[in-house]
C-alpha positions in Angstrom: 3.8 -43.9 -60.0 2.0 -41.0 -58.5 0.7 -38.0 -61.0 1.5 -34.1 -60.6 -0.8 -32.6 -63.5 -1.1 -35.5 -65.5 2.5 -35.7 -65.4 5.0 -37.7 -63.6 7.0 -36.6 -60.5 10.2 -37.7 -62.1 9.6 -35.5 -65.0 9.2 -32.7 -62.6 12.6 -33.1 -60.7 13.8 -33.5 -64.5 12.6 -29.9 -64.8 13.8 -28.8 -61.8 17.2 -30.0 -61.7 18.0 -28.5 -65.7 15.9 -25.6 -64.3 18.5 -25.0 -61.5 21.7 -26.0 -64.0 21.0 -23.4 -66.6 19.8 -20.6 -64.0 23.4 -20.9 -62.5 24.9 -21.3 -65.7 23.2 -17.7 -66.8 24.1 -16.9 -63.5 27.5 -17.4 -64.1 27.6 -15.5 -67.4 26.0 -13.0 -66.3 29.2 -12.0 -63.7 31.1 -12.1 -66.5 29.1 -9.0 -68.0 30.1 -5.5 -68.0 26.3 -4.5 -68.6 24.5 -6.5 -65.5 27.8 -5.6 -63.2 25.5 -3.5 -60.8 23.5 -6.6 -60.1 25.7 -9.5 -60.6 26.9 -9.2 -57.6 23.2 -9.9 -55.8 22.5 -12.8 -58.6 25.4 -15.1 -58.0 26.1 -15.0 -54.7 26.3 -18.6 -53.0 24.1 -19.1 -50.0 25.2 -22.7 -48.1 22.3 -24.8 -47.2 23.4 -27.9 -46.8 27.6 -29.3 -46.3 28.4 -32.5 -45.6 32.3 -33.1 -45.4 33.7 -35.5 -47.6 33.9 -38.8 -46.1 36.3 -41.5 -47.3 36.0 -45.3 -46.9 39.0 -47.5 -48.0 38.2 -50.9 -48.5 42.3 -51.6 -49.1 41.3 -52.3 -52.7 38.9 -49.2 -53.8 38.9 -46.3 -51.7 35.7 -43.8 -51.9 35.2 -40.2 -51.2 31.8 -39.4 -50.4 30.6 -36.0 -49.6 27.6 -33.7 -50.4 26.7 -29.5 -50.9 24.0 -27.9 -51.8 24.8 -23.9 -52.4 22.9 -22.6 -55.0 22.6 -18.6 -56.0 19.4 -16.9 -56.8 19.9 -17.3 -60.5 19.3 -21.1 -60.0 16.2 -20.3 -57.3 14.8 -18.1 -60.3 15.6 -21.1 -62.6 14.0 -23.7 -60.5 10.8 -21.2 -60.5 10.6 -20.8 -63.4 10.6 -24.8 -64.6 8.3 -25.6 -62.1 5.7 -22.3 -63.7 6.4 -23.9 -67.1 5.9 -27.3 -65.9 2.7 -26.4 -64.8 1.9 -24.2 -67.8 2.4 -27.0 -70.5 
């Protein structure tokens, strides 16, 4: 398996991905503040990258829904920065 810093790439998207949960999870509290309600607005706002419809496939025993979105707010962009800086860091 290929090395980023001595490190492996899986560990990275690790970082990412709890990176990007817990930046829209502050994200998300912070709406709910009174103090940060100036800003909130700017810090949670969804931007739409990427939508793929749900698609279904019945196979008359199982049926599937498959279907794919990627909208993340700048709380989870800062999040993702900020595990890839400490990623690096240690």
């Amino acid at each position: 398996m290929a090395k980023f810093g001595g490190r492996s790439n899986g560990l990275c998207v690790l970082y990412v991905v709890i990176g990007a949960i817990l930046g829209g999870l502050l994200g998300e509290l912070i709406k709910m503040s009174d103090v940060l309600a100036g800003v909130a607005p700017y810090l949670v706002t969804t931007y739409t990258v990427f939508d793929m419809s749900p698609v279904t496939v019945n196979l008359y025993v199982l049926q599937f829904s498959f279907g794919l979105s990627f909208a993340p707010n700048l709380m989870s962009v800062l999040g993702v920065v900020l595990a890839v800086y400490l990623f690096r860091k240690y």
